[in-house]
C-alpha positions as CSV (number, residue, x, y, z in Angstrom):
1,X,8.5,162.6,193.8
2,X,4.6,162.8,192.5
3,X,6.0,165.1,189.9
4,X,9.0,163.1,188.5
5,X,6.8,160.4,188.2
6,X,4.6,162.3,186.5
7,X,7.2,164.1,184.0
8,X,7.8,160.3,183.2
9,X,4.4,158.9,182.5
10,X,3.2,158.0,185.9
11,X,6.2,155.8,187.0
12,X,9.8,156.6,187.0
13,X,10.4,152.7,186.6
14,X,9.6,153.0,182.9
15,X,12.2,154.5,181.9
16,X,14.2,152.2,183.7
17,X,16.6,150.8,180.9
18,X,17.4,154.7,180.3
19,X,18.4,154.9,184.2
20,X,20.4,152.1,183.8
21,X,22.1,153.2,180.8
22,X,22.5,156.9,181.9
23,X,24.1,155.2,185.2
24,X,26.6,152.9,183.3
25,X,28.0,156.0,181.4
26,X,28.4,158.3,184.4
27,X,30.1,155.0,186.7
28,X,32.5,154.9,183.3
29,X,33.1,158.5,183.2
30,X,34.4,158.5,186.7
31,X,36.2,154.9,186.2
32,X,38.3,155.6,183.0
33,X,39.0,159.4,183.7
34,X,36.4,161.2,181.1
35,X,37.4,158.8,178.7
36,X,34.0,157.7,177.9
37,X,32.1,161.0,176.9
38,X,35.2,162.5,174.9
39,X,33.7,163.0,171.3
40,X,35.5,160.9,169.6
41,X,35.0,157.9,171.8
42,X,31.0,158.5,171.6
43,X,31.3,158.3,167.5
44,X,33.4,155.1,167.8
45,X,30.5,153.6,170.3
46,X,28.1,154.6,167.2
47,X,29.9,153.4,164.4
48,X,31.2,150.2,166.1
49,X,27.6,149.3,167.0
50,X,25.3,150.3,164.7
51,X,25.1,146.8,162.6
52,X,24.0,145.1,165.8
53,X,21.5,148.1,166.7
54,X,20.0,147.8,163.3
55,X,20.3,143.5,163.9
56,X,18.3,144.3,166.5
57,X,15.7,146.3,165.4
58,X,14.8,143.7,162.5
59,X,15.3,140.9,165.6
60,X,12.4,142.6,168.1
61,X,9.9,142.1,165.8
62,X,10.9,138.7,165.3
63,X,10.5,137.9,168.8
64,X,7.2,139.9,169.0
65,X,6.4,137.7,166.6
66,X,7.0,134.3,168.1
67,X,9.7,133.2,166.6
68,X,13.9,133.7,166.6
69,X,16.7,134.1,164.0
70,X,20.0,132.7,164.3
71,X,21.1,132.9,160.8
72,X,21.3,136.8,161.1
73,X,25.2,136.4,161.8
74,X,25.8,134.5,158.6
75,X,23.4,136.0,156.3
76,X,25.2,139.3,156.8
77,X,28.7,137.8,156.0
78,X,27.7,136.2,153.2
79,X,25.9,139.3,151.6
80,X,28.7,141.2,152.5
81,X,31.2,138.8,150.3
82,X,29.0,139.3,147.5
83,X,28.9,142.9,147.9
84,X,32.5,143.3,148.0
85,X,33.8,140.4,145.0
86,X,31.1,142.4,142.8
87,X,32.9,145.9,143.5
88,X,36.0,144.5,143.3
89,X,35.8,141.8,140.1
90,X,32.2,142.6,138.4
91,X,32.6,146.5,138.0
92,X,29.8,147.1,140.0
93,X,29.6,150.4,141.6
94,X,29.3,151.1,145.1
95,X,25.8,152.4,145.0
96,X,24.9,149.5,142.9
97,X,26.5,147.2,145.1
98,X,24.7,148.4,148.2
99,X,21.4,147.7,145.7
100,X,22.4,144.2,144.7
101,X,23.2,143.5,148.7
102,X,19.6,144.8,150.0
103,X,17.9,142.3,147.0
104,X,20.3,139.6,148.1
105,X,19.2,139.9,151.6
106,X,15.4,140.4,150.5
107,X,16.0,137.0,148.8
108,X,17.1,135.8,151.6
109,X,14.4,136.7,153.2
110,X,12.0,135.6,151.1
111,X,13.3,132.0,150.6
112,X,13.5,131.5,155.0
113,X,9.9,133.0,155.2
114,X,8.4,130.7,152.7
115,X,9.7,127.8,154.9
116,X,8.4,129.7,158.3
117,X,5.5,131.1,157.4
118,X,3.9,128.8,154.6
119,X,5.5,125.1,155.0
120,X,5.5,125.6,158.9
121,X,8.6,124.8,160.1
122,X,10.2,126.5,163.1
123,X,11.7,129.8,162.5
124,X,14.3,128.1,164.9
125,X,14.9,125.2,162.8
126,X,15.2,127.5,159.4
127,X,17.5,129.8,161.0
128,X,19.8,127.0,161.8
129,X,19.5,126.0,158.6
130,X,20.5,129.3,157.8
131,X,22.8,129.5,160.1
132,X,25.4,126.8,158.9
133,X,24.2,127.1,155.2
134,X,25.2,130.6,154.6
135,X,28.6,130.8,156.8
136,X,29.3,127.8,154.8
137,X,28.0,130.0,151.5
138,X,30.7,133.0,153.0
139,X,33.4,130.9,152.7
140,X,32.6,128.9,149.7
141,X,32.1,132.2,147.4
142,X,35.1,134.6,149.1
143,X,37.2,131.2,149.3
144,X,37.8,131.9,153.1
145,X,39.9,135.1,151.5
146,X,39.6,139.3,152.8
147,X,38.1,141.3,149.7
148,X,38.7,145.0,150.4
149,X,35.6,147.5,149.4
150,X,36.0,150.9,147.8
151,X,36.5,154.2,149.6
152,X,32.8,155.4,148.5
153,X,31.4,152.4,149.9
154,X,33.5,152.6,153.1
155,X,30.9,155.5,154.0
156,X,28.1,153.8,154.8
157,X,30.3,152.4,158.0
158,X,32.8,155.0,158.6
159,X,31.6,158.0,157.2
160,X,30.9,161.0,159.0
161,X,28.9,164.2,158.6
162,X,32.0,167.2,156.6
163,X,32.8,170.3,158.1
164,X,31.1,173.1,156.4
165,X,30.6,176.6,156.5
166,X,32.1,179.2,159.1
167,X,34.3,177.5,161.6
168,X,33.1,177.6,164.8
169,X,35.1,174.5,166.7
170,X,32.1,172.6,166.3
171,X,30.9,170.5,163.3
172,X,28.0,172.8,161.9
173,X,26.1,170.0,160.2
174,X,26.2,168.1,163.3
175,X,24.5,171.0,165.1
176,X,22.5,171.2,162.5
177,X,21.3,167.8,163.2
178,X,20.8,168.4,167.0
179,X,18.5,171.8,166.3
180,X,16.1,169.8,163.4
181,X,16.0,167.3,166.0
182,X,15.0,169.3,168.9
183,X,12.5,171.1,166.4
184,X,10.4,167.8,165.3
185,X,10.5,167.0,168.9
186,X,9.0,170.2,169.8
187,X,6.4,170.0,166.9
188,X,5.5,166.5,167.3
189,X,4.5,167.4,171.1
190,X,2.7,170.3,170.2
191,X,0.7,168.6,167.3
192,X,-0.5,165.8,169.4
193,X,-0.9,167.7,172.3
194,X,-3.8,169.7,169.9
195,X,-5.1,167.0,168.6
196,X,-6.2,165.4,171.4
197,X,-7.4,168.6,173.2
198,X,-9.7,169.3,169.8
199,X,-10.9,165.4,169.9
200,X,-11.8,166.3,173.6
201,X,-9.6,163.7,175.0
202,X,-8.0,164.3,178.5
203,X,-4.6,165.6,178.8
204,X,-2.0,165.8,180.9
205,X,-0.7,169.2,182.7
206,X,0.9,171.9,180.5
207,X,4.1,172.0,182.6
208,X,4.5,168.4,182.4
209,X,4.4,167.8,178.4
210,X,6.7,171.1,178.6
211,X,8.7,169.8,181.3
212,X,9.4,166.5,179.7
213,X,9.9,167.9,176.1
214,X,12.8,170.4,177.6
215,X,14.3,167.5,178.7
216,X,14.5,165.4,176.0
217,X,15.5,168.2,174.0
218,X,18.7,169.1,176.5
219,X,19.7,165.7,176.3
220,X,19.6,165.3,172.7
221,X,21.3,168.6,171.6
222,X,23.2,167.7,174.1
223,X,24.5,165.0,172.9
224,X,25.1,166.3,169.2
225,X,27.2,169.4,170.7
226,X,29.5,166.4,172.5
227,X,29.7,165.1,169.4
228,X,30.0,168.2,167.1
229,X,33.3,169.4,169.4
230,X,35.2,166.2,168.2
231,X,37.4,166.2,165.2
232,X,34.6,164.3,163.2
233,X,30.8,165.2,162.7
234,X,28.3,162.8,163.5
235,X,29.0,159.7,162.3
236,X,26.7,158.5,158.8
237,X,25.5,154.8,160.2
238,X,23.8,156.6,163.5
239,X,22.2,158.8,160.4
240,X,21.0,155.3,159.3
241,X,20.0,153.7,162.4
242,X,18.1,157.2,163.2
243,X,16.1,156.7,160.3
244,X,15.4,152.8,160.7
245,X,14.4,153.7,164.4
246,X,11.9,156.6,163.2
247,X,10.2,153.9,160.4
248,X,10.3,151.0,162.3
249,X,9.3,152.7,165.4
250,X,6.4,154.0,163.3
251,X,5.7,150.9,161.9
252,X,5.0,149.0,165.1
253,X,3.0,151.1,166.8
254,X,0.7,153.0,164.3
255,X,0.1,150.8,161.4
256,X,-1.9,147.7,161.0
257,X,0.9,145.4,160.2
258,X,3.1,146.6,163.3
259,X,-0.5,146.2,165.3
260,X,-1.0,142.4,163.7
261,X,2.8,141.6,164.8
262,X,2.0,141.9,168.5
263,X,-1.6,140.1,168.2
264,X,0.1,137.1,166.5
265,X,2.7,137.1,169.1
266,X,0.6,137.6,172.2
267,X,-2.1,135.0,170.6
268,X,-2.0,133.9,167.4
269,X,-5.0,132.1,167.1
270,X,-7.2,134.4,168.4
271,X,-5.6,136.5,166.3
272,X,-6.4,134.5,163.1
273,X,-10.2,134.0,165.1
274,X,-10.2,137.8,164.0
275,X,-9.2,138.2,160.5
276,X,-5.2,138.4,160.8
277,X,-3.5,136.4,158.3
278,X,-0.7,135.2,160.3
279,X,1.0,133.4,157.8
280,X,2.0,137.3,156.0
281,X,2.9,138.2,159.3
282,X,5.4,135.4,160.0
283,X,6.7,135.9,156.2
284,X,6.9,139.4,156.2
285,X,9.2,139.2,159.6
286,X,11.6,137.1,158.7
287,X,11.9,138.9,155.4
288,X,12.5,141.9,156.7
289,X,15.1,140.5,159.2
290,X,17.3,138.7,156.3
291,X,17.1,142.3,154.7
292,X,18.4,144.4,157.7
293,X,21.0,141.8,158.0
294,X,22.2,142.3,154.9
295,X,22.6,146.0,155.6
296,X,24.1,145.1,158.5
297,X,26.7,143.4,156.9
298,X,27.4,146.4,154.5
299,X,27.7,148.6,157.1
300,X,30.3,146.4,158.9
301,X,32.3,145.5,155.8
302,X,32.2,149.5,154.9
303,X,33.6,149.9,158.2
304,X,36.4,147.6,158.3
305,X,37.3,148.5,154.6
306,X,36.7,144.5,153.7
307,X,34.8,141.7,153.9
308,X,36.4,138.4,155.5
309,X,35.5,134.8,156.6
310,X,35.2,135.6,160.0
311,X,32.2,138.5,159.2
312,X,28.9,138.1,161.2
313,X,30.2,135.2,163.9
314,X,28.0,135.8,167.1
315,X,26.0,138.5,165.7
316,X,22.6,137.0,166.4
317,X,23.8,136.5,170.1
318,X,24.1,140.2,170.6
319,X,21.2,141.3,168.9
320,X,18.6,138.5,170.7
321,X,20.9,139.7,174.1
322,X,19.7,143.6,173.0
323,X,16.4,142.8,172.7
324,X,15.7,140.9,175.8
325,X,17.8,143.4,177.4
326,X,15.3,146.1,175.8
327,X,12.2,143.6,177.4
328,X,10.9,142.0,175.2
329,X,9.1,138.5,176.1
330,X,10.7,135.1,175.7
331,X,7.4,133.9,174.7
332,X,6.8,137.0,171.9
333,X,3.7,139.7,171.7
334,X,6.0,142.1,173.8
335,X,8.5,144.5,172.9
336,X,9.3,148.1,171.7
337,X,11.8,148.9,169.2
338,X,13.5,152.0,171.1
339,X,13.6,149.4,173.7
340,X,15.6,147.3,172.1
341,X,17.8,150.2,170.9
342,X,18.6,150.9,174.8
343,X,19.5,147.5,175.6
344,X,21.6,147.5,172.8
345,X,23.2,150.3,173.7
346,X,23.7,149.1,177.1
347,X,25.6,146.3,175.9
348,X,27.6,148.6,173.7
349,X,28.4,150.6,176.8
350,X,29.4,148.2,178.6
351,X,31.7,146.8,176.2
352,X,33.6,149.8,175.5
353,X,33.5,150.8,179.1
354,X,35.6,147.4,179.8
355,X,37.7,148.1,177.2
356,X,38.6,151.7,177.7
357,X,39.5,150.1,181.3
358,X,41.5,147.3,180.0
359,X,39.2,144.3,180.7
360,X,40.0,141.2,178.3
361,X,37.2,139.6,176.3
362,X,36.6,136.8,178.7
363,X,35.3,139.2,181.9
364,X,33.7,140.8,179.2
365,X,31.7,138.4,178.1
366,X,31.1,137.1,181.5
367,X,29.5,140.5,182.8
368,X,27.2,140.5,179.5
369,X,26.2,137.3,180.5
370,X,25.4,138.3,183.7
371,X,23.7,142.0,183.0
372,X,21.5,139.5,180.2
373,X,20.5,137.5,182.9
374,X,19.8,140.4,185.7
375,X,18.0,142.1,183.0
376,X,15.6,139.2,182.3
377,X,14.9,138.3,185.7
378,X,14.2,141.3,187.0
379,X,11.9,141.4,184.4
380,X,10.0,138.5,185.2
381,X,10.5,139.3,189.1
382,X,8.1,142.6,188.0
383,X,5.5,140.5,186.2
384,X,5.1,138.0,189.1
385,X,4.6,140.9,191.5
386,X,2.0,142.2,189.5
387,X,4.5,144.8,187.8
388,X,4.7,146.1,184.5
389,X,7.7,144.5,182.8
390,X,10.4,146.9,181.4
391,X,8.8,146.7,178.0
392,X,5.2,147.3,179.8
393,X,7.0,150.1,181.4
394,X,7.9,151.7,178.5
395,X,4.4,151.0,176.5
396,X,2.0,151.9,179.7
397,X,-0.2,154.6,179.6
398,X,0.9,155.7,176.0
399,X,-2.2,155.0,174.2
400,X,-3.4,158.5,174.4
401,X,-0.2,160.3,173.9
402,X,1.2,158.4,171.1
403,X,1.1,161.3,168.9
404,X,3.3,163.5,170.6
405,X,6.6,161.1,169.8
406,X,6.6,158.6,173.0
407,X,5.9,155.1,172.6
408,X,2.8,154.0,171.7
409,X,1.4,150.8,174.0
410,X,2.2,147.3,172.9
411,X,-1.3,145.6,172.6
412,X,-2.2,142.9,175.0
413,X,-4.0,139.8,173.0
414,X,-7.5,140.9,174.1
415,X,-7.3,144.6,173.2
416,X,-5.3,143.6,169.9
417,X,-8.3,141.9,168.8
418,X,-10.8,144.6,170.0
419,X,-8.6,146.8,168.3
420,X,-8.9,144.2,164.7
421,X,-12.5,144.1,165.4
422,X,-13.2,147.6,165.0
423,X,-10.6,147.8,162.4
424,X,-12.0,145.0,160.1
425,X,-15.3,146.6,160.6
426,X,-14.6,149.6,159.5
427,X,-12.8,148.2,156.5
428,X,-16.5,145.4,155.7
């Protein structure tokens, strides 16, 4: 047991959410007959989820933040209207479109965190604004009417990787994908592993680092041969999200801004006490959010082909439900984006699991409710016990291996500003 829990940084419990998710796939497995890991069910699980995954990944650093979004849902509809009339009636072309549809949402952005951030309303107060101004801006510019989207555009949603090269019964791009994958895994372990032994810092065990990099590696190639043995390659909006995951990820945890995200969340005064400018922070955030949730929205619309008056409704409740899921704080300064990635994909399990079994949308949305409310209490059950929290699980002990790909710890108030301190001191 000593050395599971070391293979998984100390304490099996932190990679909790993965248990969980790992156990909902295998009990739907056995309950829907092999239904769930058949290739072609796993790409509809990725392309039917990926606008909330990337919701929620713009959403967790909200909530690190402080603060919540509910116009997420509407801002996506509307920018995908736009999108699709200006395709359709202004001859722009799709590539253009998806341009004019990231500066709409940028706008967007930009006009809810000047309210936030510099006038100083609530974030939640904005967002409502938000909220019933642009669902009423979706209907008032598509005239409440379905405006299809062009086949080239319908890739960023429903694309997936082509078939080339010898044929082997597998997708060979897909493969592809799983052996570059397993190769930066490999190399990223390897590189931080040397850097800290040259910086003489300590390190863990050879045979655990190898142990736990195997593994990863199994299940991710793993998991792109599933795929690749379907009639369709790996589907282009988990391309996307992989990407958003990789910069965000890095983001958060080893740049500045990502670092003065959780000190404004965990303490935002002390954090200004120490030279963060919280008011960037708290504009930057929402910005970004409006801007993933406009390519949210283009993602969906490419998927369904069109854009309707019904785009984007209850959006924001799934991506808040993913991040709390993922454990992040009600009260903000904690939080992980791969986190919030698992609990979305928990969700997304969950609902296609119900599906494939023929459960209707109202148990469904009653065991969501539920799992969101297990999920948070358990959480806060762990923190009165003295427990890391699933986040803290995730983020514990990761300091000192954060260059070898796992996550990097989420700053507690007092070591974010030691952290500043030395930073802005370095900098005067």
């Amino acid at each position: 047991m000593n050395k599971i829990k070391q293979i998984f940084g100390g304490d099996a419990r932190q990679l909790g959410m993965i248990f969980a998710l790992a156990a909902l796939i295998i009990l739907f497995q056995i309950l829907t007959g092999g239904l769930t890991l058949q290739p072609d069910n796993v790409n509809n699980i990725i392309q039917g989820n990926a606008y909330i995954l990337v919701l929620a990944i713009g959403m967790v650093l909200v909530i690190i933040a402080g603060h919540i979004d509910l116009s997420v849902g509407s801002v996506a509809a509307f920018v995908g209207i736009v999108v699709a009339i200006s395709m359709r009636d202004w001859g722009v072309p799709w590539w253009g479109g998806i341009l004019l549809g990231l500066a709409l949402g940028a706008l967007v952005g930009v006009w809810q965190g000047f309210w936030v951030a510099y006038v100083g309303i609530p974030a939640f107060i904005v967002t409502l604004s938000g909220f019933l101004f642009f669902r009423g801006a979706n209907q008032f510019v598509g005239k409440s009417n379905t405006v299809p989207v062009p086949p080239e555009f319908q890739v960023i949603g429903a694309g997936t990787l082509p078939e080339v090269g010898p044929s082997t019964g597998y997708n060979n791009l897909t493969v592809l994908l799983g052996l570059l994958a397993c190769a930066g895994i490999i190399w990223g372990t390897l590189r931080g592993r040397r850097q800290l032994i040259n910086i003489g810092a300590t390190v863990e065990e050879a045979w655990i680092t190898y142990t736990r990099m195997a593994l990863i590696c199994i299940v991710v190639f793993g998991a792109m041969l599933l795929i690749a043995s379907g009639r369709k390659g790996f589907p282009v909006p988990g391309l996307i999200l992989i990407a958003l995951v990789l910069l965000y990820g890095f983001i958060a945890s080893k740049t500045i801004i990502g670092r003065h995200i959780y000190a404004v969340g965990g303490n935002r005064h002390a954090a200004e006490l120490s030279g963060v400018r919280s008011k960037r922070v708290n504009f930057l955030v929402m910005a970004n959010m409006s801007l993933l949730a406009a390519l949210a929205g283009m993602m969906f619309v490419a998927r369904s082909n069109a854009s309707g008056p019904f785009d984007g409704v209850g959006w924001e409740l799934d991506a808040i439900a993913a991040v709390f899921i993922g454990g992040a704080a009600v009260s903000g300064g904690v939080g992980t984006v791969i986190g919030s990635i698992i609990g979305g994909l928990v969700m997304a399990v969950l609902n296609n699991g119900l599906q494939l079994m023929g459960a209707g949308a109202d148990m469904t949305q009653m065991i969501k409710g539920l799992v969101l409310l297990v999920a948070v209490a358990f959480d806060i059950y762990n923190k009165s016990q003295g427990r890391p929290s699933i986040s803290g699980l995730f983020m514990r002990n990761r300091r000192s291996k954060g260059s070898d790909g796992d996550a990097v710890e989420a700053p507690t108030a007092a070591s974010e500003i030691e952290k500043l301190d030395e930073t802005l001191g370095q900098r005067s």
